[in-house]
Every structure is written in structure tokens, then in C-alpha cells.
N, C-alpha and C positions, 0 to 999 in steps of 0.2 A: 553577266552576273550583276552589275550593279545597275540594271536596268529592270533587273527582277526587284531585288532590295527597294530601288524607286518604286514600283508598283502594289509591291505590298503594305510598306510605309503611309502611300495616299490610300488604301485601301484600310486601312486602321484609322485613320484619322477622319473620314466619311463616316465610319461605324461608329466610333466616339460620339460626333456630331449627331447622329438619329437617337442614340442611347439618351444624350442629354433634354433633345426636344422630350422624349418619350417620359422620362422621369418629370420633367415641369409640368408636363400634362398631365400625368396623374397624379400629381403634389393639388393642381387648381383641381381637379375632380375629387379629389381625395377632402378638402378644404369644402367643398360645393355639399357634397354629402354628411362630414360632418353638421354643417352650418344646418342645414335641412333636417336633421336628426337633433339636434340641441330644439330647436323651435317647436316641431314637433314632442318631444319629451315634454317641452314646459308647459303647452296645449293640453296633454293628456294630465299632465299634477294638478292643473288648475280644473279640468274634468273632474277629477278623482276625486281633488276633493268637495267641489259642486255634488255630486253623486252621496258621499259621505254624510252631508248637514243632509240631503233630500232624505236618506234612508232615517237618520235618528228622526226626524220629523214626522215620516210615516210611523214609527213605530210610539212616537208621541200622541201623534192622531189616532191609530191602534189603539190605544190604552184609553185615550177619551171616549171611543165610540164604545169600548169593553163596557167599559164603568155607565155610560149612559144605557147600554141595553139590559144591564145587570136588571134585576128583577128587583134583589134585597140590597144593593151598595150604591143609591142612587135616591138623594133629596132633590128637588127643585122647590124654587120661591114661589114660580107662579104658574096654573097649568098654559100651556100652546095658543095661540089661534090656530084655525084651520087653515087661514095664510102662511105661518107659519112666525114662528117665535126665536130672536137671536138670545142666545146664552154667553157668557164664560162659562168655564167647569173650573172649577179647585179639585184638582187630583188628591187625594189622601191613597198614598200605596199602601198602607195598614191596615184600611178598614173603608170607610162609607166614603163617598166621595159629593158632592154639591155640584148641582147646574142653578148657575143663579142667572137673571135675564136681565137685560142692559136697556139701555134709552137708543144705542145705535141698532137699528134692526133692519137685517139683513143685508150690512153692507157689508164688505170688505174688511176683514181684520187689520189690511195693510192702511186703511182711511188717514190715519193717523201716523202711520209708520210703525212697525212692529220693532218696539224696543220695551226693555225692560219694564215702561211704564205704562204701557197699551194696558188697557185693561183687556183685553183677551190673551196677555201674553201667559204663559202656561212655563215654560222651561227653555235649556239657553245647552246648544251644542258644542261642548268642548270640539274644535277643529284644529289643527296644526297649521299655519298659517293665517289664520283668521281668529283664533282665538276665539273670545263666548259669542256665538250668532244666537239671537232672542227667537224664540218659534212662538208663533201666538196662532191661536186654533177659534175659532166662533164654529157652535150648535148653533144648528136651525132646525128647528122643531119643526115639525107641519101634523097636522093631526088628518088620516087616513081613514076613509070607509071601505070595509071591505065589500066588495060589489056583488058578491054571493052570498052576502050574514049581515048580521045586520052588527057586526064585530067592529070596532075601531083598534085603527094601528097607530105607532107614530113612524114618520120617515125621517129619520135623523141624518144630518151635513155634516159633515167636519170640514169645515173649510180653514185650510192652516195656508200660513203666510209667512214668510221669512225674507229676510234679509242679506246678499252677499254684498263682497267689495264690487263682484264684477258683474251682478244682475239680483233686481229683487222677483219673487217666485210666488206661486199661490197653487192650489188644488185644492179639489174637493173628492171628500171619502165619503160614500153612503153605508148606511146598516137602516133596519128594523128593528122598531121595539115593539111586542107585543102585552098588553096588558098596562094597567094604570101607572103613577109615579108618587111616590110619596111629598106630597105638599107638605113643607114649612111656608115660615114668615122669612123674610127678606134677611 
């Protein structure tokens, strides 16, 4: 009998021992996948909100190309070359809006750094973590033959430019205008 009691007593104590390895290793795997998952997570926040300023800026650049194809809510200073011609726009969301044309043509809205004093800058994206990002948009005008008519188009750019902490960004949106622009003075 007390040879049985010794063998089941070491037969407990071996089993303890496997239990404990087994619990540290899933404590370190358990810590491994956390750690993995935090980094991950903070990857995808700083995604989200990269994705966030890109979509209000599309929808900035939307609104510019609107207002320049408009027929009736659209002045310019000066008509196109057929090279094509760089703009700002002044959005007015009430009513008529202006494309006036600059001395930088056809570069880069970012040339200068897109901040609130660019003169292409347009509007500024409320973002949570980033606070106001400046979006600045440059029109490129280029003046079109139609190759069947003897019709002129214009092929209008919106090339918008913005600024993160963790990358600066640019694209370009096309539209078509058909039909003339109403000329002001500067």
C-alpha cells in the first residue's frame, strides 16, 4: 500500500510540472498575439485616417470640377492656351464660383508645400488626430478639338495635393467642359 501512495504522489507531481510549462507557453503566445494585434490596430488607425483626409479631398476636388463644368456658376480671368492653362478656383457654395489663373503653370500644387498660404489652397480637413490638413487643388485647363466637328471642348485637371504627418499625397481628377466660359478681369 504505501508503495501504491508513492507512485501516485510522483505521478501528481510530474503532471503539475507539464501543466505549469503548458500555462508559460501560452502566457508567451498569448503576449506574442496580443503584441501582434496592438501594432496591427495602430497600422490600420493611421490607415483610416489617411483614407479619411483622401476621401474629403476627393469630394473637394468633386465640387471644383462641378463648379468648373457648370455652364452658368463659373467666371474665369483669362481664357486657356491650347497647352493648357493652371488656375485656382474660389468655391462660393451659394452661388457663382471663379477660376482665376496664376504665374505657376502646370506645376504641382504641392511646389510650395500645400498650407494654408499656397495660393491653390481651397479648404482644410477636420481629422482626429491630425487636426486641420490644408487640401489645395490646381485647374488645368487645356483647350480640345473635337476631331469629328469642328466643336471645341475644354479638358479640365483637378490636381489636389495635401499634406499628412506621415506622407504627403497628390492626384489628378479629369471632367469635360463643353461650351464657352464667362471672361472677367483679374
Amino acid at each position: 500500500m504505501i508503495t501504491k501512495l508513492r507512485f501516485k504522489n510522483h505521478y501528481s507531481k510530474s503532471l503539475k510540472a507539464v501543466s505549469l510549462i503548458e500555462v508559460l507557453a501560452v502566457l508567451v503566445l498569448t503576449g506574442v498575439l496580443l503584441l501582434a494585434t496592438a501594432r496591427m490596430t495602430s497600422s490600420l488607425l493611421i490607415q483610416l485616417r489617411n483614407n479619411e483626409v483622401e476621401d474629403y479631398a476627393n469630394g473637394v476636388a468633386l465640387q471644383a470640377l462641378e463648379a468648373a463644368k457648370s455652364p452658368n456658376n463659373i467666371s474665369i480671368s483669362e481664357l486657356p492656351f491650347s497647352t493648357g492653362s493652371a488656375y485656382r478656383i474660389l468655391l462660393n457654395p451659394g452661388g457663382s464660383s471663379k477660376l482665376e489663373q496664376t504665374s505657376l503653370r502646370q506645376g504641382s500644387p504641392d511646389n510650395l508645400g500645400c498650407t494654408t498660404t499656397n495660393s491653390y489652397y481651397v479648404n482644410s480637413a477636420a481629422v482626429t488626430g491630425y487636426g486641420q490638413v490644408p487640401i489645395c487643388i490646381q485647374i488645368i485647363i487645356k483647350t480640345q478639338t473635337n476631331p469629328y466637328g469642328a466643336s471645341t471642348y475644354y479638358e479640365l485637371t483637378a490636381r489636389v495635393s495635401y499634406t499628412l504627418p506621415s506622407k504627403s499625397d497628390n492626384f489628378d481628377l479629369q471632367a469635360y467642359r463643353y461650351g464657352g466660359f464667362n471672361v472677367v478681369g483679374p
